[in-house]
Every structure is written in structure tokens, then in C-alpha cells.
N, C-alpha and C positions, 0 to 999 in steps of 0.2 A: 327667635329670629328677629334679626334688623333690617327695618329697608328706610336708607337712605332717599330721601330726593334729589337731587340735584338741578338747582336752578341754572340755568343759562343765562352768560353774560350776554346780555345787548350793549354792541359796540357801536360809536357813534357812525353816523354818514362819513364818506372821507371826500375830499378836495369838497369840502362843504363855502361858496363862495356867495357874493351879493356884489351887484354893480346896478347904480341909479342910473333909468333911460332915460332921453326924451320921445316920448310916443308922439307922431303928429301923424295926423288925418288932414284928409280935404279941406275941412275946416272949422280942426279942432288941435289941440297939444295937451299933453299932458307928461306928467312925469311917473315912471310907472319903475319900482324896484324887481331886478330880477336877482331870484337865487337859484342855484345849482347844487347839485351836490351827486355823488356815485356811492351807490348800496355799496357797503362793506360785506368783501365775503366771507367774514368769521361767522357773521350772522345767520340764523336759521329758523324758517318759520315765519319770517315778516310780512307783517299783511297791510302796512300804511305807514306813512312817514306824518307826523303832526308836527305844525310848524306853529309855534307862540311870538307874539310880538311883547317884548317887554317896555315899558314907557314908565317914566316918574316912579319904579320900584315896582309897579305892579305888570306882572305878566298875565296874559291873556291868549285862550286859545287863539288863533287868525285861521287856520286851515288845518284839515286832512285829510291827505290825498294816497293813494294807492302806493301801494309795494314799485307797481312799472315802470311810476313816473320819478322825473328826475331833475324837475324846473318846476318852479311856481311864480306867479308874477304878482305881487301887491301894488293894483292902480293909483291913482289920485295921489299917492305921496309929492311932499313938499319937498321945492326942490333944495332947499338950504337945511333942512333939518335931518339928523344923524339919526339912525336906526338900529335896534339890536333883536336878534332873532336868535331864537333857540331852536333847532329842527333835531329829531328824533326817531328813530325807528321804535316802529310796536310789532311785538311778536302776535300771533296769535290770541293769546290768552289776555291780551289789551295790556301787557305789560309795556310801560315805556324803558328804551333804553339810553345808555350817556348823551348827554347835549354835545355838539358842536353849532359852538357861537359865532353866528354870521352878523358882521357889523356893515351896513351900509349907510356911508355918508355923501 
């Protein structure tokens, strides 16, 4: 007898976006990056979206945030400099699945 496994594809987040704000307070400003994105319903099991900032070749985690949510906002960024982001769904089993790359300049 054979028993196959079969893994499941994780497919990336869809309409995955980024647009640089300017945040002002009473009296304060700041430039603060907002990303979006909508769970894809192929996916099954997902328990967090992890988002990476990549800078000079090296990526780095920056966050992970729940399955529900569907915006995250990276404060303090500079307002003239370009930004590249990897966000991802994880199944369950902490598997990551495909990137979609959000570029905010």
C-alpha cells in the first residue's frame, strides 16, 4: 500500500498594494507606509500573513499579523526613499506561501 501526501499550494495575497502617508498630529508629522492586501480564496488553513522588508539585498522579517487583518502600517519611514516588501500567507503548519511584492515609493 501507498500513501501519497499531498502538499498544498499557498497562493499569494491578491490586490496586495502600498501607498506612503503623511501622518500629522497636534504637533507632530510623520511619514508612515500603508499596505493592503485581500486573502486569496484558493487558500486553506491560514493562520497569519508575515510581511519582510527587504533593503540593500538583505530581507528581514518587519511583522506578523493574523489571518483577519488586511492593512498594516510601517511608521517613521523616509519620505523620499523607495521601499520593497514581501507579504505572505502561512498555513497552519508555518508554512510560507508565494510572495506578492509591494513596492512603495
Amino acid at each position: 500500500s501507498l500513501t501519497a501526501g499531498v502538499i498544498r499550494i499557498i497562493y499569494p495575497p491578491l490586490n496586495a498594494a502600498g501607498v506612503k502617508k503623511l501622518n500629522r498630529g497636534a504637533i507632530s508629522a510623520e511619514y508612515i507606509n500603508v499596505l493592503s492586501w485581500q486573502p486569496n480564496p484558493d487558500n486553506v488553513d491560514i493562520r497569519a500573513f508575515r510581511i519582510y522588508l527587504t533593503e540593500a539585498g538583505t530581507r528581514r522579517l518587519l511583522a506578523e499579523v493574523e489571518a483577519s487583518t488586511a492593512e498594516y502600517r510601517q511608521r517613521r519611514v523616509e519620505k523620499d526613499k523607495t521601499y520593497t516588501y514581501g507579504l505572505l500567507a502561512v498555513d497552519k503548519a508555518g508554512r510560507e506561501g508565494e510572495e506578492a511584492t509591494i513596492v512603495v515609493r
